[in-house]
C-alpha positions as a Markdown table, in Angstrom:
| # | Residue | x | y | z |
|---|---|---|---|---|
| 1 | Unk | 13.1 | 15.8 | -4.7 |
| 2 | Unk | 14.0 | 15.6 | -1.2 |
| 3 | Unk | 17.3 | 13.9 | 0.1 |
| 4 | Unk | 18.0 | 13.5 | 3.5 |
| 5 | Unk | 21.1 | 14.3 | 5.1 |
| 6 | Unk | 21.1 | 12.1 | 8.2 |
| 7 | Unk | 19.8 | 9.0 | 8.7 |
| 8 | Unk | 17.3 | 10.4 | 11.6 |
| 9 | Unk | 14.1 | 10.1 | 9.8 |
| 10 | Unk | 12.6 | 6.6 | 10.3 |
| 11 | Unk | 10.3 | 4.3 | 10.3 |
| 12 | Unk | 9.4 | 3.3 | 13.9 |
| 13 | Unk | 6.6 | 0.6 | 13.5 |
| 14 | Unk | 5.0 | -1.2 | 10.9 |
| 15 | Unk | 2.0 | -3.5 | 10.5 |
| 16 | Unk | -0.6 | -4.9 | 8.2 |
| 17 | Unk | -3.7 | -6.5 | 7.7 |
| 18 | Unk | -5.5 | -8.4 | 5.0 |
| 19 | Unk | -8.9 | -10.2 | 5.8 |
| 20 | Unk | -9.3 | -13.8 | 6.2 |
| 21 | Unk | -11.9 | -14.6 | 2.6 |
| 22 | Unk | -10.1 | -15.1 | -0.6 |
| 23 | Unk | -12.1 | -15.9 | -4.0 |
| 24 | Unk | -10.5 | -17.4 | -6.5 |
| 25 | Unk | -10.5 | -16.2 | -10.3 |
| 26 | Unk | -11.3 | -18.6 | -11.7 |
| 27 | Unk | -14.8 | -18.8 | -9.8 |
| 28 | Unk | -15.1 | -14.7 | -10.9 |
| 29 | Unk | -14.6 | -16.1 | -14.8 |
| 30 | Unk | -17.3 | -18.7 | -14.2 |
| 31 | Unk | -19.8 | -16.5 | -12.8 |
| 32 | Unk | -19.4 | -14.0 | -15.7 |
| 33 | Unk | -18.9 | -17.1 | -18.2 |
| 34 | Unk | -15.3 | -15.7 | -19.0 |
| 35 | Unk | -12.3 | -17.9 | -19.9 |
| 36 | Unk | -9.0 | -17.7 | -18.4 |
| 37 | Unk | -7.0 | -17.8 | -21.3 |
| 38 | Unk | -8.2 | -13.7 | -21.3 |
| 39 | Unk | -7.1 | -13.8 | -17.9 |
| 40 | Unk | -3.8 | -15.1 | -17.8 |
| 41 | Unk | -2.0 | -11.9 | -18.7 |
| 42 | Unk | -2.9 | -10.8 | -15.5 |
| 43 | Unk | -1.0 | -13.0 | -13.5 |
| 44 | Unk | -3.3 | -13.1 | -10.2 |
| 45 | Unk | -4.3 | -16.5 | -8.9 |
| 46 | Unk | -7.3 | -15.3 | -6.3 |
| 47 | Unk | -8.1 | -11.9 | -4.6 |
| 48 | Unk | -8.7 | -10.7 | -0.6 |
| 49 | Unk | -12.0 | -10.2 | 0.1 |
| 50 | Unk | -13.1 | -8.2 | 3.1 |
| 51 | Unk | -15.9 | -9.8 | 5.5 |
| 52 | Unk | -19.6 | -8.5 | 6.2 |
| 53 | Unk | -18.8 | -6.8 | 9.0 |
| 54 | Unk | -15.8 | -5.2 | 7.8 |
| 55 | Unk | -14.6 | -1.7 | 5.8 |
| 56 | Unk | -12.2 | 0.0 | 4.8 |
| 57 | Unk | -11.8 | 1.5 | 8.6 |
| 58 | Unk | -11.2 | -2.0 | 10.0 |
| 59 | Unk | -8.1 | -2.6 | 7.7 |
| 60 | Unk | -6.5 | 1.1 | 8.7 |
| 61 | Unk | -7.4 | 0.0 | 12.7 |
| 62 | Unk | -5.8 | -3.5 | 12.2 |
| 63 | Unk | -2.9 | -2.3 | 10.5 |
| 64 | Unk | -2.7 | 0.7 | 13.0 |
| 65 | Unk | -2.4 | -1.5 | 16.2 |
| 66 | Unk | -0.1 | -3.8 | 14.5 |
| 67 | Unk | 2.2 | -1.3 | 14.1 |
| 68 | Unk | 2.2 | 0.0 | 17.2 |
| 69 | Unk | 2.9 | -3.8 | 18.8 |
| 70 | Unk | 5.8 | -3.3 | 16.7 |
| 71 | Unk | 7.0 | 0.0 | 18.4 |
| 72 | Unk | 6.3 | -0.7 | 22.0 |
| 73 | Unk | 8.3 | 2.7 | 23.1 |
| 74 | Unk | 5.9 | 4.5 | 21.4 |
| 75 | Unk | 2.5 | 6.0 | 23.6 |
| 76 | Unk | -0.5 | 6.8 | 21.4 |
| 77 | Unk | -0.9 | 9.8 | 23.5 |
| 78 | Unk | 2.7 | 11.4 | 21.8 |
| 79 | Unk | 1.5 | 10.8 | 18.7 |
| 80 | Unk | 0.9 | 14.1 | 16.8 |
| 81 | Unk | -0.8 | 12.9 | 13.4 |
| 82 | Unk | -2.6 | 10.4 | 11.7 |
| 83 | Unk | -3.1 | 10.7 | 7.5 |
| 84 | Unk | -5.2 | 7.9 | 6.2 |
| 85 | Unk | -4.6 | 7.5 | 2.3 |
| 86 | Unk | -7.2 | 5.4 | 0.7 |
| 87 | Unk | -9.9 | 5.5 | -2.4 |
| 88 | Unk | -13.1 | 3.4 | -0.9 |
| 89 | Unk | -13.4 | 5.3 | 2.7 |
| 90 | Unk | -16.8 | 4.4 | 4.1 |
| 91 | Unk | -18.2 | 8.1 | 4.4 |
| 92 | Unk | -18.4 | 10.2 | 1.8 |
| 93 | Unk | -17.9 | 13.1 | 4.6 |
| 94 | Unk | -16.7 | 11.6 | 7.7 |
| 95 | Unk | -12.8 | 11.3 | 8.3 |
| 96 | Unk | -11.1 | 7.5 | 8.9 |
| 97 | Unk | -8.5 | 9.0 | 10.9 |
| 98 | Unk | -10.5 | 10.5 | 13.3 |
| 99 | Unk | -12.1 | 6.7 | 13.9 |
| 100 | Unk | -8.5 | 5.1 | 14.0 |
| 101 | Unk | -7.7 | 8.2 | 16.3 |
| 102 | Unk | -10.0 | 7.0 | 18.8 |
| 103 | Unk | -9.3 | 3.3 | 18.0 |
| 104 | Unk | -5.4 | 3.4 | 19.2 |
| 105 | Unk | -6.4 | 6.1 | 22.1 |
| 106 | Unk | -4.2 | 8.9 | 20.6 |
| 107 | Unk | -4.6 | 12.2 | 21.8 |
| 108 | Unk | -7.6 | 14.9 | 21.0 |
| 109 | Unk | -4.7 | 17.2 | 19.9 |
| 110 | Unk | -3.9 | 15.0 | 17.4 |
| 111 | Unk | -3.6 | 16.3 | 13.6 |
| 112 | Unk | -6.5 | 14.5 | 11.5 |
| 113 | Unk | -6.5 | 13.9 | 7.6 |
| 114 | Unk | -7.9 | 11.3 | 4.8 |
| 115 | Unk | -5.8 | 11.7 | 2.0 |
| 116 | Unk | -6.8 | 10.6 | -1.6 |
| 117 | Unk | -4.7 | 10.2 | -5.1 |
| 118 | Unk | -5.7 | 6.7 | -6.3 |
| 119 | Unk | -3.6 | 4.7 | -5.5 |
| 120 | Unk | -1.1 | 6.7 | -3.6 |
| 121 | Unk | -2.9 | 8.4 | -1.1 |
| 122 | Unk | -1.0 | 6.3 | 1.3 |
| 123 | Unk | 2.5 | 6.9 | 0.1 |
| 124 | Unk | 1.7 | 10.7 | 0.7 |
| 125 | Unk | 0.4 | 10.0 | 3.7 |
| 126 | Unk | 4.4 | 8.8 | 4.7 |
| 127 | Unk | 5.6 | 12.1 | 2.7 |
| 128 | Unk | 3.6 | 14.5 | 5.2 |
| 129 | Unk | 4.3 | 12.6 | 8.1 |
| 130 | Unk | 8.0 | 12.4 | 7.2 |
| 131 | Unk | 7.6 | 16.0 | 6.5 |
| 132 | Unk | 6.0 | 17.0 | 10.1 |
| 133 | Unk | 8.8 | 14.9 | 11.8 |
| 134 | Unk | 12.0 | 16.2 | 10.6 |
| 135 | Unk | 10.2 | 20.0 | 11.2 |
| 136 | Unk | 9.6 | 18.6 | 14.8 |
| 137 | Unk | 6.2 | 19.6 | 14.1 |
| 138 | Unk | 5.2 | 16.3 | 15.6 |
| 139 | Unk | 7.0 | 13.7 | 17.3 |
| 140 | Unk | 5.4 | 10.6 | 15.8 |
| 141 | Unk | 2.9 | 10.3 | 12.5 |
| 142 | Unk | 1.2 | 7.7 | 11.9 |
| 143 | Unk | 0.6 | 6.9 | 7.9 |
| 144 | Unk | -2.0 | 4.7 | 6.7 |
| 145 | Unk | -2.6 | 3.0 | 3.7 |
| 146 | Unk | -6.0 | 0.9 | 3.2 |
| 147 | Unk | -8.4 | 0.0 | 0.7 |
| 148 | Unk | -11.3 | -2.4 | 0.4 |
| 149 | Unk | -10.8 | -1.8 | -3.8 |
| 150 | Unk | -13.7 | -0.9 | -5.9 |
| 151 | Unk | -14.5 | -2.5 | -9.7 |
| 152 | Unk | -17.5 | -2.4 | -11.6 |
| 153 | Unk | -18.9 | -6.1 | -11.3 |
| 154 | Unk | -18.0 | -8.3 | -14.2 |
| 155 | Unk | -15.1 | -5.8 | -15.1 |
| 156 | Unk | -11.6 | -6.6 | -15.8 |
| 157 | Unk | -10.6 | -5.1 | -12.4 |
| 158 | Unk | -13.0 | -7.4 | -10.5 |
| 159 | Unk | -10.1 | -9.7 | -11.2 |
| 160 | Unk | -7.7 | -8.1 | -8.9 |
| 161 | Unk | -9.5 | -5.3 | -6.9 |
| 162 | Unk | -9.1 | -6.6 | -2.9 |
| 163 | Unk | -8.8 | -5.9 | 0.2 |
| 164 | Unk | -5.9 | -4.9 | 2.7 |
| 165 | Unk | -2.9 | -2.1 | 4.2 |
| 166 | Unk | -0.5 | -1.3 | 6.0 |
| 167 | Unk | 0.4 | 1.6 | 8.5 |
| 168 | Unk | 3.7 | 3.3 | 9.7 |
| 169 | Unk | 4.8 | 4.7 | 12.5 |
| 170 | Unk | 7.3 | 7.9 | 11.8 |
| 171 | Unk | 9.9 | 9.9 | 13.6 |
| 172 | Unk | 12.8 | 11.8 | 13.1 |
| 173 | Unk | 15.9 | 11.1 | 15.6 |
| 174 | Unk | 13.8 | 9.0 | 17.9 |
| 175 | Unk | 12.5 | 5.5 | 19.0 |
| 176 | Unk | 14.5 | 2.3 | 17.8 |
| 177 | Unk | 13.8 | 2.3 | 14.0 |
| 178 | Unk | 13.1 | -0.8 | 11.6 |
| 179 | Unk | 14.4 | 1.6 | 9.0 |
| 180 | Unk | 15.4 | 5.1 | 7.4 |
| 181 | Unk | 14.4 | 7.4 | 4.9 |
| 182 | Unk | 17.7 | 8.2 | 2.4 |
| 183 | Unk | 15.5 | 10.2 | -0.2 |
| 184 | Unk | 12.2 | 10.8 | -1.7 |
| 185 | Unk | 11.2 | 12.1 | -5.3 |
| 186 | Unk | 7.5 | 12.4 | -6.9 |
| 187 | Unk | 5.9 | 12.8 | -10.4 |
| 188 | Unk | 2.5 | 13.6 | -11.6 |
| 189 | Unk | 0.7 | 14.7 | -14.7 |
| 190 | Unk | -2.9 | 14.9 | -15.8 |
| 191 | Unk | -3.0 | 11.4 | -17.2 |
| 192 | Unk | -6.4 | 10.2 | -17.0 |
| 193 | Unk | -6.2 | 6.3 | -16.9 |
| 194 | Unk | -8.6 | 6.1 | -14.2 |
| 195 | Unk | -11.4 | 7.7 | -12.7 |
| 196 | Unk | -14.3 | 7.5 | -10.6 |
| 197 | Unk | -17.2 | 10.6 | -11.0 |
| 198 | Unk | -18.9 | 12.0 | -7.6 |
| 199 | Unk | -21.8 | 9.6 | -6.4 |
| 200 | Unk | -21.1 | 7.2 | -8.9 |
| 201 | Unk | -20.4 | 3.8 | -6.9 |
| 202 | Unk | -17.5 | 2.5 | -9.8 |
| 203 | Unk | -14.7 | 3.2 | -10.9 |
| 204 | Unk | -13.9 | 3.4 | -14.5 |
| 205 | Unk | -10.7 | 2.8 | -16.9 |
| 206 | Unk | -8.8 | 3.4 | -19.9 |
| 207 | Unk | -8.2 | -0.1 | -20.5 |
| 208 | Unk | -4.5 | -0.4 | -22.4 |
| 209 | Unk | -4.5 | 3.5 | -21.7 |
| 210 | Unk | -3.4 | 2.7 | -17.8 |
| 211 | Unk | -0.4 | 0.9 | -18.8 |
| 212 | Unk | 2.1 | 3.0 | -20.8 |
| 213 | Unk | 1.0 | 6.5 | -20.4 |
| 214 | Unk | 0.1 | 5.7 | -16.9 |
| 215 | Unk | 1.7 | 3.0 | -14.6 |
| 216 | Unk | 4.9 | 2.6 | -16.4 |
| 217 | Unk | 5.0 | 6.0 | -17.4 |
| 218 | Unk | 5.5 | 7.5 | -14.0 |
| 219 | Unk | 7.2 | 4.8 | -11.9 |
| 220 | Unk | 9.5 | 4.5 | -13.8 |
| 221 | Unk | 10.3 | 8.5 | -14.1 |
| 222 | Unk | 10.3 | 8.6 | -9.7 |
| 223 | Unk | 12.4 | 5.8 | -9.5 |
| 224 | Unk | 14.9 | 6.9 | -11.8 |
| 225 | Unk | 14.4 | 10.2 | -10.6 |
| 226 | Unk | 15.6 | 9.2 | -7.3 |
| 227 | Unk | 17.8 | 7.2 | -8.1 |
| 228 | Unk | 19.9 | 10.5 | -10.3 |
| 229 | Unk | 19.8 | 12.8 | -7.6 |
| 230 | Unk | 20.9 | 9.5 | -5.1 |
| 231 | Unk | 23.9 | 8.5 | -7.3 |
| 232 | Unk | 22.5 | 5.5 | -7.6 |
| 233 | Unk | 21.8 | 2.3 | -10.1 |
| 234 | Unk | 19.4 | -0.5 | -9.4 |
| 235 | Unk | 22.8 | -2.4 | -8.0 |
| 236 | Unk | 22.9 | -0.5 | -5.0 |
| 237 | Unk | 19.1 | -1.5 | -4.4 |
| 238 | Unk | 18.3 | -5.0 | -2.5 |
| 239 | Unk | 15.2 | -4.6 | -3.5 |
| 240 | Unk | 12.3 | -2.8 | -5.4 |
| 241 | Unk | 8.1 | -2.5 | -4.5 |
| 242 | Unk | 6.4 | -0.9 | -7.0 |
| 243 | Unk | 3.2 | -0.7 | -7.4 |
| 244 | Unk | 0.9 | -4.1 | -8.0 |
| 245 | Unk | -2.3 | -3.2 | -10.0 |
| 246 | Unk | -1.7 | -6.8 | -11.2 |
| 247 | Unk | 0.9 | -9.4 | -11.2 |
| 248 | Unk | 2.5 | -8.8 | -14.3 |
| 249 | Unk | 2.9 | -5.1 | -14.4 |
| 250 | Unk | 5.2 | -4.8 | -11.3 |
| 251 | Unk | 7.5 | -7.6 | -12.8 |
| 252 | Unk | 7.7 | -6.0 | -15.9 |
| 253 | Unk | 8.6 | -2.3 | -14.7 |
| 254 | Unk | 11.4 | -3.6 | -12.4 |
| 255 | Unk | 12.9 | -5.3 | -15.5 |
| 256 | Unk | 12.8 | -2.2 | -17.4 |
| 257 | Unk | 15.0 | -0.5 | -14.7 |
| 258 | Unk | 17.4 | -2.8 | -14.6 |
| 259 | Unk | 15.9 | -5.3 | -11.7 |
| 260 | Unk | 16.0 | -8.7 | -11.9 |
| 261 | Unk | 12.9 | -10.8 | -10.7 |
| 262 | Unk | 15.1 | -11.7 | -7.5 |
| 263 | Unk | 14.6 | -8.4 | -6.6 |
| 264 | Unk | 10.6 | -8.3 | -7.0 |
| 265 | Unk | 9.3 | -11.5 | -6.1 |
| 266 | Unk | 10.1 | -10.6 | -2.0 |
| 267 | Unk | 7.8 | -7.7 | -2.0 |
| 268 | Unk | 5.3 | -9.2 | -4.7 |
| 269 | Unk | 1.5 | -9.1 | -3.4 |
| 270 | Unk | -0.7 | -9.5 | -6.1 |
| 271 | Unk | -0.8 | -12.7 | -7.6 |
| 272 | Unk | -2.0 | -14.4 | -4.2 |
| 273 | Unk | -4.3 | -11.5 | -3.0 |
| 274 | Unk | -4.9 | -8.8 | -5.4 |
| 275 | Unk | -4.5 | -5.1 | -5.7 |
| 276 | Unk | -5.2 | -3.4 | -2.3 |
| 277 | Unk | -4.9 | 0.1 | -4.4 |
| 278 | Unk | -3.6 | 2.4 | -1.6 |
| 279 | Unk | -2.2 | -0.3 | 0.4 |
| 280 | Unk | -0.7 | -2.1 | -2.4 |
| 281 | Unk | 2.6 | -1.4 | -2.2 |
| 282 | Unk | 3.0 | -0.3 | 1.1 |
| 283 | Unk | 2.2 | -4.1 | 2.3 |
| 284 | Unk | 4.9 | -4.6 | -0.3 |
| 285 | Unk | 7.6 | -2.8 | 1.3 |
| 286 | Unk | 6.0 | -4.8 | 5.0 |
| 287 | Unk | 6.4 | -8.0 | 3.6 |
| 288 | Unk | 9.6 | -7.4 | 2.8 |
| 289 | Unk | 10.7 | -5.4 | 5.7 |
| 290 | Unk | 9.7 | -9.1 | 7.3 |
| 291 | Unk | 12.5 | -10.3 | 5.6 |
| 292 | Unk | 15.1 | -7.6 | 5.0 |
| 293 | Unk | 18.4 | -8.0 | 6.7 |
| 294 | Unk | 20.3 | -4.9 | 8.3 |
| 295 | Unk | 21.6 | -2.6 | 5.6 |
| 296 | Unk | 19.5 | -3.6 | 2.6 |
| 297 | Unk | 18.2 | -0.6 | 0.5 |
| 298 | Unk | 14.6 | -0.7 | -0.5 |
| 299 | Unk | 13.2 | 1.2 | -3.5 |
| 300 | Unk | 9.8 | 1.5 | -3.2 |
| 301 | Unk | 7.6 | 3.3 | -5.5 |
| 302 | Unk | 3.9 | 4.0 | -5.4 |
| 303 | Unk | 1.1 | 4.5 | -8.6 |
| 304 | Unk | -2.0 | 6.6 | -8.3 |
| 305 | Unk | -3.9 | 6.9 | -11.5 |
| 306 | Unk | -4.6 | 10.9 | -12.5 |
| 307 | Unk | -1.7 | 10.2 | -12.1 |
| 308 | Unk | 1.7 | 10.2 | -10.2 |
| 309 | Unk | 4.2 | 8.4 | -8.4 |
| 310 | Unk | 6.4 | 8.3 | -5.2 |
| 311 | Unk | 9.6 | 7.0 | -4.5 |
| 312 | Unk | 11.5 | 6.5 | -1.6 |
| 313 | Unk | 14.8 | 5.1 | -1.1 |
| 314 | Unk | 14.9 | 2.9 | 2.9 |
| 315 | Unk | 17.5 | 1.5 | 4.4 |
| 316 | Unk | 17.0 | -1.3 | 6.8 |
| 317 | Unk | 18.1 | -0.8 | 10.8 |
| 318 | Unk | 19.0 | -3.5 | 13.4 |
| 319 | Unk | 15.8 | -2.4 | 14.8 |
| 320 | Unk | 14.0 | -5.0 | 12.4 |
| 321 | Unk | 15.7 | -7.7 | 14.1 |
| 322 | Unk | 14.3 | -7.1 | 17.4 |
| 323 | Unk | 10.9 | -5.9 | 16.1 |
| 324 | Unk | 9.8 | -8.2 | 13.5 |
| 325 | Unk | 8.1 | -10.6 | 15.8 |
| 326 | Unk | 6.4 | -8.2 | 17.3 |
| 327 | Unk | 3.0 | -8.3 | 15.2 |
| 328 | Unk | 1.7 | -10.8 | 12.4 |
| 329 | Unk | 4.1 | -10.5 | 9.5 |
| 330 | Unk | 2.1 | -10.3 | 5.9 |
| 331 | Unk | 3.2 | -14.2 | 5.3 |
| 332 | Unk | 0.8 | -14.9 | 8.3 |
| 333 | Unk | -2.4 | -13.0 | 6.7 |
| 334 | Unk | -1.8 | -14.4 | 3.7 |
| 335 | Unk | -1.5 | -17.7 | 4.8 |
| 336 | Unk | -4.8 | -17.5 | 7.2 |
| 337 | Unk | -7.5 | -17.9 | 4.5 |
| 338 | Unk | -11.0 | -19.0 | 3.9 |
| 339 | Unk | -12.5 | -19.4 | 0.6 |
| 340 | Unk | -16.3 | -18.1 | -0.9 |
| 341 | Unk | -17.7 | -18.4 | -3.8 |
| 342 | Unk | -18.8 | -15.9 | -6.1 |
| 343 | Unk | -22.6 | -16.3 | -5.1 |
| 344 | Unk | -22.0 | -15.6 | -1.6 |
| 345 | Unk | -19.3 | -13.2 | -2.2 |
| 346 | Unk | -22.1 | -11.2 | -4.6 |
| 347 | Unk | -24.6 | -11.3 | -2.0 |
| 348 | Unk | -22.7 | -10.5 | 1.1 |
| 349 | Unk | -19.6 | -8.7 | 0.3 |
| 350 | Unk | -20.3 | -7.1 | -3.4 |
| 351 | Unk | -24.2 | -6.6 | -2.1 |
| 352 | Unk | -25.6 | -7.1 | -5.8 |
| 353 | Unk | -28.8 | -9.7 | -7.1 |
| 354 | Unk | -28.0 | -12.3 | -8.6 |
């Protein structure tokens, strides 16, 4: 557990990025000869799908440059890290950072990591650039948060596995912040809801196993965490951005620590574009920083099956006024669509026979 004393260690920039191809579930169900009625639990409308000529890479890029057009005092060349969390990285052996490195023009001195927990690989990408920062280690870090989401086809998580992310630009005492960091707290255990083994091209699951033991579990042990050694209850929160494997579960856990829906709905993803895994509620907390007023207090609070959670407590800055407009907000990706259907999603994006 980690609170901070000052209010110096913020976030700089943000952006995101979700592709423009959505598929609807309903066209998934008919392909597979599935009825809805076994898919309504899950609360998820249609999914992002990413295009033919685009990865996992092209979200963290995207999302990268977005959020440095939202911090225009910040040069590439000062910035002293880049962690790239994410589960469904192109190379097996071959960093993303290093490609978003070169992509943004940051420096050769540059500190260069993937990081990988499920689905929070990109919340502790934020935890070791916040880290670097306040130890003036670095000046700016850049965390990244992207995932073109794996599922076995025909598989309960073909239903919400997408596309998309987010990225952050962190300092400690400088730039104009959006926001600040007031604390951080993290759990883990050797819960094994979800796994994928070495060269094997799908993930697998526990089924009911991921949501008890697993998802609720562990957020809700960081957030109350956090909110114990912060001294605070879910009334001093604005709002909260948990995780979204689905669009029921995040609901569900904020109403178990004392959230009402008002609360969740801002920074709720999933039911209109899926589960970006590492980027799931990271674009969360973006899409509510797009609407967050000075002041407000963000709990946010990340999921990665294996399994653990993060939680950070973030307090908007007048910064987000004058930044905001900067870059597409996540109401604009989302809105900028095209549909597929499952044939051509199969044979272009999923690469399978039909």
């Amino acid at each position: 557990m980690t609170v901070f004393k000052d209010k110096n260690t913020v976030i700089i920039g943000y952006g995101s990025y979700i592709p423009r191809y959505r598929i609807k579930i309903e066209d998934i169900a008919r392909a597979w000869g599935e009825s809805l009625d076994m898919l309504r639990g899950l609360r998820v409308q249609e999914i992002s799908v990413k295009g033919p000529d685009e990865d996992q890479v092209t979200i963290a890029v995207e999302a990268a440059r977005n959020a440095l057009r939202r911090a225009p005092e910040v040069n590439p060349k000062d910035i002293g890290a880049i962690y790239s969390g994410s589960e469904s990285k192109p190379y097996a052996v071959k960093p993303t950072s290093t490609i978003v490195a070169a992509a943004i023009g940051a420096p050769m001195s540059v500190r260069l990591a993937d990081y990988e927990f499920a689905c929070k690989g990109g919340t502790e990408a934020i935890i070791s650039c916040i880290s670097q920062a306040r130890s003036g280690m670095i000046k700016y870090g850049l965390a990244i948060a992207a995932d073109c989401s794996q599922s076995l086809p025909g598989d309960v998580l073909e239903y919400t596995a997408s596309a998309g992310g987010s990225a952050f630009i962190i300092g400690h005492n400088s730039g104009d912040p959006v926001a600040y960091f007031e604390g951080q707290y993290s759990v883990g255990t050797d819960t094994p809801d979800f796994w994928r083994r070495d060269l094997i091209k799908y993930p697998r699951h526990g089924g009911r196993f991921t949501g008890e033991p697993a998802y609720f579990r562990h957020v809700i042990a960081a957030a109350t965490g956090l909110m114990k050694e912060l001294n605070m209850t879910p009334e001093d929160f604005d709002y909260i951005v948990p995780h979204q494997p689905n669009g029921s579960f995040p609901v569900e856990v904020a109403k178990r620590l004392g959230f009402g829906e008002s609360k969740v709905l801002p920074g709720l993803l999933s039911p209109i574009v899926g589960n970006f895994y590492s980027g799931s509620s990271p674009t969360g907390l973006c899409k509510v920083l797009d609407q967050a007023k000075p002041g407000q207090r963000i709990l946010l609070v990340s999921f990665g099956s294996g399994a653990g959670s993060d939680a950070f407590s973030i307090v908007v800055t007048e910064g987000i006024e004058r930044k905001r407009g900067l870059a597409p907000k996540v109401e604009d990706f989302i809105n900028r669509k095209k549909y597929v259907d499952y044939s051509l999603y199969a044979r272009f994006w999923r690469k399978i026979a039909l």
